[in-house]
N, C-alpha and C positions, 0 to 999 in steps of 0.2 A: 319373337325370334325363334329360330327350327332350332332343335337340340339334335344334335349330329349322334350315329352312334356310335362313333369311338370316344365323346364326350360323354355318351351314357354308360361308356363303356370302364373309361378313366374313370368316371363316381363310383362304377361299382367297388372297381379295386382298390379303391380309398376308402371303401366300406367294410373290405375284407382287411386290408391294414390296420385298422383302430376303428374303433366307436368314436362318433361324432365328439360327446364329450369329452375325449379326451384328445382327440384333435384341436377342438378348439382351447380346452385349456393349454396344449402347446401351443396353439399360436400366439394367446395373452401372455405366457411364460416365458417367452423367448423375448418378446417385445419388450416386458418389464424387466427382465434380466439385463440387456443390453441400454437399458437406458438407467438402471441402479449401477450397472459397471461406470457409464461415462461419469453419473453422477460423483461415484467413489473416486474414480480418475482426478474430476477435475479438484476433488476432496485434498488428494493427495497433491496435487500441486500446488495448492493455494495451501499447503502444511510446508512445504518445501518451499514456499515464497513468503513467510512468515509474516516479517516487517511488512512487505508490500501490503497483503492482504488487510492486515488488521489496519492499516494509514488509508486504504482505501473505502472498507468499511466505515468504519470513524469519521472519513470527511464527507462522504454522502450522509450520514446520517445525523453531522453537525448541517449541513447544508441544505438537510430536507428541514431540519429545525429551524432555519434562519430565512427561508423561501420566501413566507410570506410578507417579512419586513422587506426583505430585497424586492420583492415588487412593488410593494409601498415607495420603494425611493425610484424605483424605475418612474412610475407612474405620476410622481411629481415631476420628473426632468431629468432626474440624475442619470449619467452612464453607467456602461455597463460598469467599467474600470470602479469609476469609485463608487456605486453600489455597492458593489464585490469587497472592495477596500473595507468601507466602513462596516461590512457583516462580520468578515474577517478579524476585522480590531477589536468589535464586539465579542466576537468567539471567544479571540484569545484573550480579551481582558476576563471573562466567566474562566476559562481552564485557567489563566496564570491566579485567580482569586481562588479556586477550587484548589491547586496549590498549593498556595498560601495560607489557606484554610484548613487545611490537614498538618501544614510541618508546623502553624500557630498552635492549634487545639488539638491535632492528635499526637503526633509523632512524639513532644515532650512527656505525655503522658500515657504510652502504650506501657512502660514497664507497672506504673501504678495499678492500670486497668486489669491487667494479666493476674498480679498479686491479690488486688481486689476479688478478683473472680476466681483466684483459688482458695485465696481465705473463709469465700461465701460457701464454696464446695465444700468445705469441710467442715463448716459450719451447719451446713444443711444435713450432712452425713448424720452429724453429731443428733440433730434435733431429731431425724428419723429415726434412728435408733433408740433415743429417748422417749421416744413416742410409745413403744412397742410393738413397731412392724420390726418383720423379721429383718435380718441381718443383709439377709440377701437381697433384699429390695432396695436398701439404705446403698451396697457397694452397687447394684444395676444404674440405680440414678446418679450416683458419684461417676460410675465411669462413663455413664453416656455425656453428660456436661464436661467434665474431662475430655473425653476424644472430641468432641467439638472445637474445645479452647484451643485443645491443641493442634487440630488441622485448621484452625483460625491462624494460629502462630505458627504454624508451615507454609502457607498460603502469604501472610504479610512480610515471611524472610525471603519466598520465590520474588516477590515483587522488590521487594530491595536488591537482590541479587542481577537485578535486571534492569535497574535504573538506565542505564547507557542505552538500552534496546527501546524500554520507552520514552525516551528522549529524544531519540530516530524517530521512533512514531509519531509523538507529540509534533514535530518538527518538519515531517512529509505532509502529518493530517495539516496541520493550519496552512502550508503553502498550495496542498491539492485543495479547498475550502474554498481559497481563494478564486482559483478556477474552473469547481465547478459551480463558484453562485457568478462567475464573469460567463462561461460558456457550457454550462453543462447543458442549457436546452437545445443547444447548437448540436454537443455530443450527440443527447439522444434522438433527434432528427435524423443524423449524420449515420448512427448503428441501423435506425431503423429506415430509410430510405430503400433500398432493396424490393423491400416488399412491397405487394402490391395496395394499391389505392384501400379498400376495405380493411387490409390488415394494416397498413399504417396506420389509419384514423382509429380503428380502436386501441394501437396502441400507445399511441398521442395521449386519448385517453386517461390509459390504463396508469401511463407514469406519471401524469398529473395527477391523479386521484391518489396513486400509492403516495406519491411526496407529499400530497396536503394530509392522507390518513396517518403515515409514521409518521411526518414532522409533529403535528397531533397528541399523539401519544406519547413523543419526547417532552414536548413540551407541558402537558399532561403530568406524565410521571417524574420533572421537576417539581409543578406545583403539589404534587399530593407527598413526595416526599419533605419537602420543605413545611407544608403542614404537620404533617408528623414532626419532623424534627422539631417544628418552633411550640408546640404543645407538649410533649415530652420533656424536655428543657425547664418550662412553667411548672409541670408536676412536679418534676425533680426536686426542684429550687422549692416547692412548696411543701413539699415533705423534708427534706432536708439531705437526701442523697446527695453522695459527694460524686464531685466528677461530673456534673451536673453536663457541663460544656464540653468536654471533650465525648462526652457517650450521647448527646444531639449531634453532633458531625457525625457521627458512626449510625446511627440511623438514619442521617440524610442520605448519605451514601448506601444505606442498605437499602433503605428505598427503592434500587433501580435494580433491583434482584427481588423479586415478586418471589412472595411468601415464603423464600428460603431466605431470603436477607431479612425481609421482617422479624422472623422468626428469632432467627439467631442475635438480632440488636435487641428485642423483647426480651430476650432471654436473658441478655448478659444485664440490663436494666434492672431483670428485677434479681438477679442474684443479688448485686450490688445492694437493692432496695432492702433484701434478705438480711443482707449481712449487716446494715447499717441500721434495722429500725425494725426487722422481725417481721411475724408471718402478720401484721396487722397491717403493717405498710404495704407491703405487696398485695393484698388483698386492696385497699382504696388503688391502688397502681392499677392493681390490673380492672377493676370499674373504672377507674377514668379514660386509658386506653381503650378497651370496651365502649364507651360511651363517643368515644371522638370519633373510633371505627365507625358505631351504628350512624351517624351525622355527616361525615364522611361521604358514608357511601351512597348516602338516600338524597341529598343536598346538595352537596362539592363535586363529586365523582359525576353523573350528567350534565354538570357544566364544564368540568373540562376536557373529560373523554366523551363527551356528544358526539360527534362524527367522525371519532377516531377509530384505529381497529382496533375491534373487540375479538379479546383471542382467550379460547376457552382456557380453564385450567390445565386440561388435561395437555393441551399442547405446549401450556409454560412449561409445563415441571417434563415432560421430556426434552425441551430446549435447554434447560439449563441444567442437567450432568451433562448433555451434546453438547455446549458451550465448557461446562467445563472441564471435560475430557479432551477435545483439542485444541485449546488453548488458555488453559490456567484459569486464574482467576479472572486475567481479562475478558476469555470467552464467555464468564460465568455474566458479565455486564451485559456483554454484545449478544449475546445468545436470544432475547427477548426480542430488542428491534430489529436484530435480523431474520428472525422468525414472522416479525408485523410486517417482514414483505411479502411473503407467501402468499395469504390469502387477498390479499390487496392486487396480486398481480395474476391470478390460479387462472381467476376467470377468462380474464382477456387472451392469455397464454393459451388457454384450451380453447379457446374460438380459433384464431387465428392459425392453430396446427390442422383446422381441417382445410383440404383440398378447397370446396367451395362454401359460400356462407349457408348455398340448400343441402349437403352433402354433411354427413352424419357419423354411417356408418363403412367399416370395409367390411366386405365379406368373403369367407373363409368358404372353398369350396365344401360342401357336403357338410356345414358345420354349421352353428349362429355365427351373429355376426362382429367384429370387433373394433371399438370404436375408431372414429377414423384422425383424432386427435393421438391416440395411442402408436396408429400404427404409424401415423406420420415420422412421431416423435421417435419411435423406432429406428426407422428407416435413416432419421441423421444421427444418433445414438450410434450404431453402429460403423455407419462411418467414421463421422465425427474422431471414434474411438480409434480407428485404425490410424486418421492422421496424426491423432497426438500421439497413440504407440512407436509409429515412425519416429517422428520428431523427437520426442524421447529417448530413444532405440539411439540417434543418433548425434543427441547431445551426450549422453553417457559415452557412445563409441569415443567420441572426442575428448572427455573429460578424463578418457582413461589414458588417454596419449595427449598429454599439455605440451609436452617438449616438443611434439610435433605439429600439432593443431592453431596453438597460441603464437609464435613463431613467425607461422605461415600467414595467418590472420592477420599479423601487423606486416607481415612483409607483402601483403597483397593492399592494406591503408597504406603503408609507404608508396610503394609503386604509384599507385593513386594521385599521393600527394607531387609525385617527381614526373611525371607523364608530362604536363608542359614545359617543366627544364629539358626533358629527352626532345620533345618536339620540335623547341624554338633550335639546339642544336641542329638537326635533321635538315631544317628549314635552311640550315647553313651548309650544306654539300656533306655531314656528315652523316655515317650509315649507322642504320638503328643500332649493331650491335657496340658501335665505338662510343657513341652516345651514351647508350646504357651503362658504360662498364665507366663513364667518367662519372656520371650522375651517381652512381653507386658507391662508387668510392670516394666522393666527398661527401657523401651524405654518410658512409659506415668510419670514415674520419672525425665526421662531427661528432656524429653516437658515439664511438670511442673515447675523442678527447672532453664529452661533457659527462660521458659515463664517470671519467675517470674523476675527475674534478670532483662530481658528484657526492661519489662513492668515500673521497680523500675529507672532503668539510662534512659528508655526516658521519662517517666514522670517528671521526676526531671529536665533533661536539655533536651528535644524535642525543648521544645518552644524555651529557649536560642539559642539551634543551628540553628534553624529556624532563629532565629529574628538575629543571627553574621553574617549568608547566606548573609541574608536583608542587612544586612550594608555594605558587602562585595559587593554587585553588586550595592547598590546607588554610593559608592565609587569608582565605574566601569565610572558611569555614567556620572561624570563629567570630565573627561578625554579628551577622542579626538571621531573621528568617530566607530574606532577598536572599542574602549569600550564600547559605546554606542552601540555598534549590542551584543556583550559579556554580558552587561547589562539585554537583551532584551531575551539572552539564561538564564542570572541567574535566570533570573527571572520564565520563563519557567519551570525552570529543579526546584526552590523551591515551585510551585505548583504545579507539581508531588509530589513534598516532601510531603507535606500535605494530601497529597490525599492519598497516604501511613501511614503515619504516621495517619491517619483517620481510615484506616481498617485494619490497624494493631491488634486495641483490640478486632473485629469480627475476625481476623484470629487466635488470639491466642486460644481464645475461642474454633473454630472448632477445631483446634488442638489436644486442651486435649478433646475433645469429639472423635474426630479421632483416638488417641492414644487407647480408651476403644475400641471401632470398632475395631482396627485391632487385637484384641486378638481372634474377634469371625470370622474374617478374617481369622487369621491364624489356628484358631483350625476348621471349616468347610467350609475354604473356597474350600477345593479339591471337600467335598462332595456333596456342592451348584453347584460347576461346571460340577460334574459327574451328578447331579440327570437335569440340565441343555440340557446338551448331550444327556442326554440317548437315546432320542428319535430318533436320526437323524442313518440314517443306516448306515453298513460300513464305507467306502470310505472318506463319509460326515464327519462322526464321528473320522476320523481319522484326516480329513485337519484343521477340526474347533479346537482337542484338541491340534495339533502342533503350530497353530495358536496360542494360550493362551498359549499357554507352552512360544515362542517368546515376548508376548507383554508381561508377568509376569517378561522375564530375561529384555525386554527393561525398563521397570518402575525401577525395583533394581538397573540397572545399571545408568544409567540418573539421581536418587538419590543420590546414592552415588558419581558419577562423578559431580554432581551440588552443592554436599554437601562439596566435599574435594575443588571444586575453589571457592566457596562463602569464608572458612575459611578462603583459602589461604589470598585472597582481603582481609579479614576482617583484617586477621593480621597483613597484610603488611600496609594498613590504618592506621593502630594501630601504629606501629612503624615509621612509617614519621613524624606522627605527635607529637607522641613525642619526637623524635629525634629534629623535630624543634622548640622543647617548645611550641606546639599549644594546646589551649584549648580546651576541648569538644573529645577528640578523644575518650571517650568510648562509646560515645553516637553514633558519626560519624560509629564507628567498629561493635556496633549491627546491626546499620540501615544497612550498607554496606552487612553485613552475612545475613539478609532479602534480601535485596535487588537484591543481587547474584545470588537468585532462579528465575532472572528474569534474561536469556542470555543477552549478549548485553547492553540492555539500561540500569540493573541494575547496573552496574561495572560504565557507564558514570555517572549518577544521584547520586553515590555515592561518584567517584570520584573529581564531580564536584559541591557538596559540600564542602567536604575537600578543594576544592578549594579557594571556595567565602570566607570561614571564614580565609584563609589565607590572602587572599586579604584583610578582614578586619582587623586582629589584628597583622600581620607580619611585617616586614621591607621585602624593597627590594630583599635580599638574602633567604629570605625565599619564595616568592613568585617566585624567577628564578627556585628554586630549586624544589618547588611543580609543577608548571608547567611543567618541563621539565620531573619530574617523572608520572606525568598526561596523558601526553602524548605517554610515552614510555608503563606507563601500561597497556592501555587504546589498543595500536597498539598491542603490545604483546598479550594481552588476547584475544583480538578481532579477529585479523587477522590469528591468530598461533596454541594457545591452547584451545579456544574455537570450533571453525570448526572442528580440531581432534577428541575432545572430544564430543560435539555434535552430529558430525559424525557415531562416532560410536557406540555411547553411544542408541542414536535413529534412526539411520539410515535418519537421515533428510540431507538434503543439509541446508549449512547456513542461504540463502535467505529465505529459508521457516521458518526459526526458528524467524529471523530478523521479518518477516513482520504478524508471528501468536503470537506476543508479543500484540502488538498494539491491532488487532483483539478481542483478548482474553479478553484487556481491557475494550472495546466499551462495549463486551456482557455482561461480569461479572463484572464488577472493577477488584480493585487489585487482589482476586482472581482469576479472567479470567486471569490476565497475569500471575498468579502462575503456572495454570496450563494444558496454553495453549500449552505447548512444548509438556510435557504427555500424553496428550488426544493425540494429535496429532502422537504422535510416538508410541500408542496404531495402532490409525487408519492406519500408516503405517506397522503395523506387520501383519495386518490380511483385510484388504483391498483386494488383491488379493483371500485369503482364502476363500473368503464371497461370490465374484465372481465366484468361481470355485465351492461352495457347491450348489449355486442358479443354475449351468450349470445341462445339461442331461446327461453327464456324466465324468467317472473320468478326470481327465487330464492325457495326455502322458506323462511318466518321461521322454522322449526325447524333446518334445516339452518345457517341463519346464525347461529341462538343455540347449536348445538353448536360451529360453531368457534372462535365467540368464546370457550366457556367451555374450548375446547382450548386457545387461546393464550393465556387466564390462568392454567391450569393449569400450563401448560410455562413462562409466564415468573414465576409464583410472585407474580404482583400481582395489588391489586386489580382487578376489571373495569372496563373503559373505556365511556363515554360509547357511546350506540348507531350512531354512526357512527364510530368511534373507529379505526385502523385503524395500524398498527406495520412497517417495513422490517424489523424485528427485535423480539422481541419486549423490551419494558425490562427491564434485571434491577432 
């Protein structure tokens, strides 16, 4: 190729502006800059999606654990469905035993352990000192065991203080579990489809090998802590330390915190061993320990982290202050197997960021060269970056004006839902704006006279049914183990109650302000969105109005399909409870038909209400009987007719409905969880649309009828509607 000289010309003055070296370290500088910014961005949003984040972690990484049985049942006959099921049941019978296992052997005896371990501290002070090491050696090792103990017992009162928050999690992770050992191969088909033929198949790859290497190392680092624990246990018992069982569950559990949990469960062992039997015991203690370790790790340890990932030391012990810095003690658990995705997936991820499988590097004029994985990464890093700044930028704008944002929001789903009342009148010689103003005002008559109603049975008995809750789950409390974890849920699920029943009087509010909005919704709203369009040509203008036309029938439908199962619940609430002479059921039946508009968790936190006060004012026969219908409704609506209806109501997959509840609540409160399913099944109608109108040009109707008939392919449903359009595909 001829080199031109205004190109020789241009190199020169790139020569005269900086030395090569330090050109090229600005172009690695800027690259890594903007792709450590998006990294820290998306940091910070998955810190501000707390709940979600951690219920999604967790069930991927209970699900990479459970992978390979669930192919084992696949591979005999069993469906997806109840494959999924029975991993699912298995999970949770392991977490609800892991439960059960800590409020049995630990919990009764954390005040002992704590005393123990200070008695042994100052016991130990005592013998140093005796000894005749200085003074100051004797208070250095008192107070480092000290500040241990004691950020032990900061750490286990953060986790009591948050029982209701991990309860949430416990309760998103086991239902997302579910779907992703039903359709998680489906998901990651469905993320990665885009790309092209080469980059799919290594990345097909890449997440089957990471799921069999972390599942792996989960499973791994159960047996090796269970080792430990049930050999430590034996010591104990054979020396004669006390606590023997309660200080084996605290090593099993330290277990899964690699050398800083060993450490500190060692530690407080042999204090214990210290205090009870002196430096002769802890010395055969620490040779037996010792000796399991060297067996362990030459024997046990290659059979059952053999193909798992092996991740150096040095990148534990910076995961886990990073683990436990942004998220407590839980991050300090999660910090290792979220770490074992990393290099499981480095390799594949830096193949597939280069342009071609032969193509390497970029090169920087007048400079070396820099890689072209990097500069890729770059290149969507900084984008990337600007969209969520946007996005951001203007979920804040909104957050800061609720009285006007949130309002508008429902008064634009109302509209939605009242568009075929205004029609079918229309259809009758009547004109858009007479139509509107009737639809509008029996619809801000209903709001009004149910608001009121409302507002009149929960203020009268909110607080009773709150405070019968309350009694029903102290009443829990004194029982056995079962109830005391049950206790620990009522109590959870009644400050949700609260928290509801708090923004209940802001939502009614919105409400009848919503109801005046959607009149002027429905009498301009065609011609806000025509005068909208206008501008965009053809093609564009065609994708974007189909597009609206879609998210307009998803809001109506999802309305009224959320509207007919809140009744349903509400009524059926209504009649249990009087059927079994229970008090409060009208109060129970509003909150329930609020509550309803919240998929999922509303239907539990309602039903598990009606619960607690059975518990409190019922006999025996009334509490089998509520339970058993608790249960049954709870599966039924959850499992059956919500999904259906969700399904198709928004084109959402379950999981995504499941885990944009929680979501919705961090950003907005109760309204976030109102109308987090909507927004979202908005963004799933026209998401594609926005994609195709920002492209160069139209899209192929072939090319669009193959993908469609890939995503029904892979979600195993019927075909959808020709604007029809899925976050996930439905199972």
């Amino acid at each position: 190729m001829d080199v031109t000289r205004t190109e020789l010309d241009a190199a020169e003055h790139h020569d005269r502006l900086a030395p090569d070296w330090l050109r090229w370290l600005g172009a690695i500088g800027w690259r890594i800059l903007v792709t450590l910014a998006l990294g820290a961005f998306l940091v910070l949003i998955a810190a501000a999606l707390s709940t979600t984040t951690v219920a999604v972690i967790v069930s991927i990484l209970i699900a990479a654990a459970c992978s390979p049985y669930i192919q084992r049942l696949r591979a005999r006959g069993w469906s997806r469905s109840k494959a999924a099921a029975a991993g699912t049941l298995a999970a949770t019978g392991v977490i609800v035993g892991a439960i059960a296992l800590i409020a049995v052997a630990v919990v009764p005896y954390i005040v002992q352990i704590l005393q123990a371990v200070q008695a042994a501290i100052v016991h130990l002070q005592r013998v140093l000192t005796d000894s005749g090491l200085p003074v100051e050696i004797a208070s250095i090792v008192g107070d480092v065991v000290t500040g241990l103990q004691t950020w032990l017992s900061a750490q286990t009162s953060s986790l009591t203080d948050t029982a209701a928050t991990l309860g949430t999690i416990g309760v998103l992770s086991l239902f997302t579990v579910f779907f992703l050992l039903q359709d998680g191969d489906k998901a990651w088909a469905w993320l990665i489809r885009p790309a092209r033929e080469w980059r799919r198949e290594r990345l097909e790859q890449a997440g089957h090998d990471t799921l069999l290497q972390v599942g792996g190392y989960l499973r791994g680092s159960s047996v090796n802590a269970a080792v430990d624990a049930v050999t430590d246990f034996v010591f104990l018992l054979i020396l004669g330390v006390p606590l023997a069982g309660p200080l084996a569950v605290l090593v099993f559990f330290a277990g899964f915190v690699p050398y800083v949990g060993n450490f500190l469960a060692t530690l407080t062992i042999l204090l214990l061993a210290f205090a009870s039997g002196g430096p002769v015991v802890v010395l055969v203690l620490i040779a037996l320990i010792a000796a399991t370790n060297v067996i362990k790790h030459r024997r046990l340890s290659p059979l059952i982290f053999g193909k798992t990932v092996n991740l150096h030391p040095a990148v534990i012990l910076v995961a886990l202050p990073t683990g436990l810095a942004l998220a407590g003690v839980v991050g300090l658990f999660l910090a290792v197997p979220v770490a074992a995705f990393l290099p499981a997936l480095w390799g594949a991820a830096a193949s597939v960021l280069n342009e071609d499988p032969d193509v390497r590097t970029t090169r920087v004029p007048g400079a070396l060269e820099v890689p072209a994985w990097l500069d890729r990464l770059a290149q969507w890093s900084w984008r990337v970056l600007i969209v969520l700044g946007l996005t951001w930028l203007a979920i804040g704008a909104a957050a800061a004006v609720p009285l006007v944002v949130g309002p508008m929001t429902v008064a634009i789903i109302l509209a939605a839902t009242l568009i075929p009342a205004v029609d079918s009148l229309m259809r009758r010689g009547w004109t858009r704006g007479q139509a509107s103003i009737v639809v509008a005002v029996v619809a801000w008559a209903v709001v009004v006279v149910f608001t009121v109603l409302s507002v009149i049975v929960l203020a009268n008995q909110g607080a009773a049914m709150v405070a019968t809750g309350e009694q029903g789950s102290s009443a829990l409390a004194g029982v056995d183990w079962p109830a005391a974890i049950a206790a620990g849920f009522g109590g959870g699920i009644l400050q949700t109650i609260r928290e509801v029943l708090t923004g209940l009087t802001a939502l009614f509010v919105g409400l009848v302000l919503s109801a005046v909005l959607s009149f002027f919704v429905l009498r301009d709203g065609s011609r806000g969105w025509a005068a909208l369009t206008r501008g965009l040509p053809g093609w564009r203008h065609d994708i974007v109005d189909r597009a609206g036309s879609r998210a307009v029938e998803i809001l109506g439908g999802y309305m009224i399909s959320t509207g007919v199962l809140s009744a349903f619940g509400a009524g059926t609430q209504f009649v249990i409870m009087v059927v079994l002479g229970l008090p409060l059921a009208a109060p129970v039946a509003v909150l329930s038909f609020f509550l309803g508009f919240i998929p999922y968790i509303g239907s539990f936190l309602a039903t598990g209400v009606a619960l607690l006060i059975t518990i409190a004012v019922g006999d025996t026969s009334d509490i089998v009987i509520m339970v058993i219908w608790t249960v049954i409704f709870n599966i039924v609506q959850g499992s059956i007719i919500a999904p259906l209806v969700y399904g198709k109501a928004v084109s959402l997959h379950p999981a995504i409905v499941l885990l944009a509840i929680p979501a919705g609540g961090q950003l907005a409160g109760v309204v976030g969880m109102f109308l987090a399913v909507p927004v979202l099944g908005v963004i799933s109608a026209s998401w594609r649309s926005v994609l195709q109108v920002l492209g160069d040009r139209p899209p192929a109707p072939e090319l669009a009828t193959d993908t469609d008939a890939a995503a029904v392919a892979m979600a195993g449903a019927s075909p959808p509607g020709p604007e029809a359009e899925a976050i996930l595909p439905s199972s």
